[in-house]
N, C-alpha and C positions, 0 to 999 in steps of 0.2 A: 802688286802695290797699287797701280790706277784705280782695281777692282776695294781696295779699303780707303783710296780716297773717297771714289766715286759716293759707296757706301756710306761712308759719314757724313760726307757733307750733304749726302738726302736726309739722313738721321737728325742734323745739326738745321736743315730747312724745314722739317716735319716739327720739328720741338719747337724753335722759332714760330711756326704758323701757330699752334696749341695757343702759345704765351699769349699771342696777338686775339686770337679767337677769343681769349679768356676774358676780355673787356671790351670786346664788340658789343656795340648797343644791341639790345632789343627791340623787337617792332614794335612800333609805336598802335596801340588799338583805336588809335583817336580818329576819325577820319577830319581829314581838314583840321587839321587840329593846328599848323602851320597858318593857314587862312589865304594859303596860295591862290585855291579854289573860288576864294573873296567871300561875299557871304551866301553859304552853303554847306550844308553838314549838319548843321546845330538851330535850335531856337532859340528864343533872346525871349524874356518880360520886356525889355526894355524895344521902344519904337525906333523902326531901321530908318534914319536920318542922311542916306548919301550926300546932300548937297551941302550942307550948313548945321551946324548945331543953335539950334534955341531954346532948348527949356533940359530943364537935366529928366533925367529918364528915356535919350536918347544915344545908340550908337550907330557907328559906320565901322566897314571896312575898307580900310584905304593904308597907304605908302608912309603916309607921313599928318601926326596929331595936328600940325599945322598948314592950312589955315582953316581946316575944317570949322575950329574956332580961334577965334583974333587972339585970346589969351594963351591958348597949348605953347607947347614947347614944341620946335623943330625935332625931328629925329627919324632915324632909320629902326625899322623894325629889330627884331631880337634875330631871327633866323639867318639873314644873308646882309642886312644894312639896309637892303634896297628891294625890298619886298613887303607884304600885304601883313597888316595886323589890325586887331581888333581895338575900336577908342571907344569910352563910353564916358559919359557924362553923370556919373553917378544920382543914381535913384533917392529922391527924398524919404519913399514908402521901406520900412523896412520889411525884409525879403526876397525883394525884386530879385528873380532870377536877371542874371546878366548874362549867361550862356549854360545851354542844356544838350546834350550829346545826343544823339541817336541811339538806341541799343546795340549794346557792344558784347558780343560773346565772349564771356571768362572758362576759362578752367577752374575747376573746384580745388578748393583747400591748396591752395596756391596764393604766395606773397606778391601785393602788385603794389606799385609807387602812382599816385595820382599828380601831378604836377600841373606846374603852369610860368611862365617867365610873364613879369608882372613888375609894368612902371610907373610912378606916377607923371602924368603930364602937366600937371597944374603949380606953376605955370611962369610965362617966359620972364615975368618981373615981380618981385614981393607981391605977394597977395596977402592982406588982410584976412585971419580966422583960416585959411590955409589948412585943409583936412585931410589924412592920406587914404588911403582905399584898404577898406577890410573885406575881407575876400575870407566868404565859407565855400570849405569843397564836401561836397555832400552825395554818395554813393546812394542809390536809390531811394532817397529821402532820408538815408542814414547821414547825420553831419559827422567828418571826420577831425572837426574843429575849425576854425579860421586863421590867418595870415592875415597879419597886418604888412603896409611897404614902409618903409625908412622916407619921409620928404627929406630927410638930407641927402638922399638919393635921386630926389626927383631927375628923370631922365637917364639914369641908369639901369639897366635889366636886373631884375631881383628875383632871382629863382626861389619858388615856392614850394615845397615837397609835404605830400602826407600818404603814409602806408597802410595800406588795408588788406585784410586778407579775406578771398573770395567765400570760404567756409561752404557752404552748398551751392551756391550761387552758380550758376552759369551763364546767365546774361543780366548787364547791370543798365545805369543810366545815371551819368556824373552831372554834378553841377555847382555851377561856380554862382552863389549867390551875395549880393548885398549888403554888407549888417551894419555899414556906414551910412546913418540919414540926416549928414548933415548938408547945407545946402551950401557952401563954402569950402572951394573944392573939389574932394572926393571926384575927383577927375584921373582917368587913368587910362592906360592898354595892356593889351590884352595878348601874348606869342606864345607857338610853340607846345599846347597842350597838349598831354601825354599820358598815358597809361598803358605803362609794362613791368614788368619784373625787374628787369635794372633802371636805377634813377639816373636822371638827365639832370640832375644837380646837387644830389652828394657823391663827391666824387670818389672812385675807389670802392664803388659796391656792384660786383659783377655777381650773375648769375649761380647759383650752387652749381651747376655743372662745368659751369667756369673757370671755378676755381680746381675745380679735378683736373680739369684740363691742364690750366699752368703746373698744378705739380705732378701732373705726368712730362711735360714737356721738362721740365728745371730736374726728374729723374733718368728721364733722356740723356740729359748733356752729362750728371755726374758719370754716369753710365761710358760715355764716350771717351769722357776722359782719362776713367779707371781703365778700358782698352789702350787709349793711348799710351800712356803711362807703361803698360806692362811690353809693350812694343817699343818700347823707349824711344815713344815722342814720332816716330817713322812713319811716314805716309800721309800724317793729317796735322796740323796747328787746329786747337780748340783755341780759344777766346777764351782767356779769362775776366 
């Protein structure tokens, strides 16, 4: 009898791991994509501005949109509250790249999520003509369309998601550009950019293999319990 404890409750610990594995993120292909590393990983159109903001078409990497400039809103980045994110001062020019990736190695004909958690910062008291940030994300100079943010969000993390699939591709080059020129506004940040196979903001969409896994694991347990059951209940309590 220890020996058909013993036994299922590895059985009932192996199925439980699958379940869990089944919605384990993916790795992120972004490097610095967090902005931990500060500014590094990526190019900008836009001119790197660490001290002060004064003309839009500049950003920094820094903690917190304020007081970078007098007008941003206080706040904690998307990733941890108290970490490094991207702030830009939106570009009058339309196009302006606002961040360009490094080349990133794909797997072919493989489904991948392009993301990005995106707030606007503008700003700490009613502003006049108030514009929010439109954001294109664009695979190799392919656009996969634009995101617009909510300002009645202003200072809320607003996750952005758009899915592409690699098709031959092997190595790509993302980028998040511009299509807001207005001069009013269009102030924003920038956390947490991503590209893998599971999204990091719709929730509930794991991996194809992932899902095999849960329903191997949830055939596990019926499995245990039809044992149990014909042992009449002896040896082991399954959960139901």
């Amino acid at each position: 009898m220890r020996r058909s404890v013993l036994t299922s409750g590895l059985v009932l610990a192996f199925a439980a791991s699958l379940s869990s594995a089944a919605f384990a993120s993916a790795p992120n292909l972004v490097a610095n994509g967090n902005f931990e590393a500060g500014n590094t990983g990526f190019t900008s159109g836009y001119a790197y501005s660490p001290g002060a903001n004064t003309d839009e078409g500049q950003y920094t990497v820094r903690s917190n949109p304020f007081p970078w400039n007098g007008l941003f809103i206080s706040g904690g980045d998307h990733t941890t509250g108290s970490g490094l994110m991207y702030v830009g001062n939106g570009s009058a020019v339309d196009g302006a790249v606002v961040w360009e990736s490094t080349t990133i190695a794909v797997a072919p004909n493989t489904d991948y999520f392009f993301e990005a958690f995106v707030t606007d910062v503008c700003c700490s008291s009613p502003f006049p003509g108030n514009t929010p940030s439109i954001l294109e994300f664009s695979v190799s100079g392919d656009s996969l369309g634009t995101a617009t943010t909510n300002l009645a969000l202003a200072g809320t993390w607003q996750g952005l998601s758009k899915a592409w699939n690699s098709g031959s591709s092997t190595s790509v080059t993302l980028s998040l550009i511009n299509r807001n020129t207005a001069r009013a506004g269009n102030d924003f940040a920038i956390d947490d950019i991503y590209l893998g196979t599971v999204s990091t903001v719709i929730p509930g969409v794991p991996e194809p293999d992932g899902c095999a896994l849960m329903l191997l694991g949830a055939g596990v347990l019926v499995a245990v319990r039809r044992r149990a059951a014909e042992r009449g209940g002896a040896g082991v309590r399954v959960p139901r």
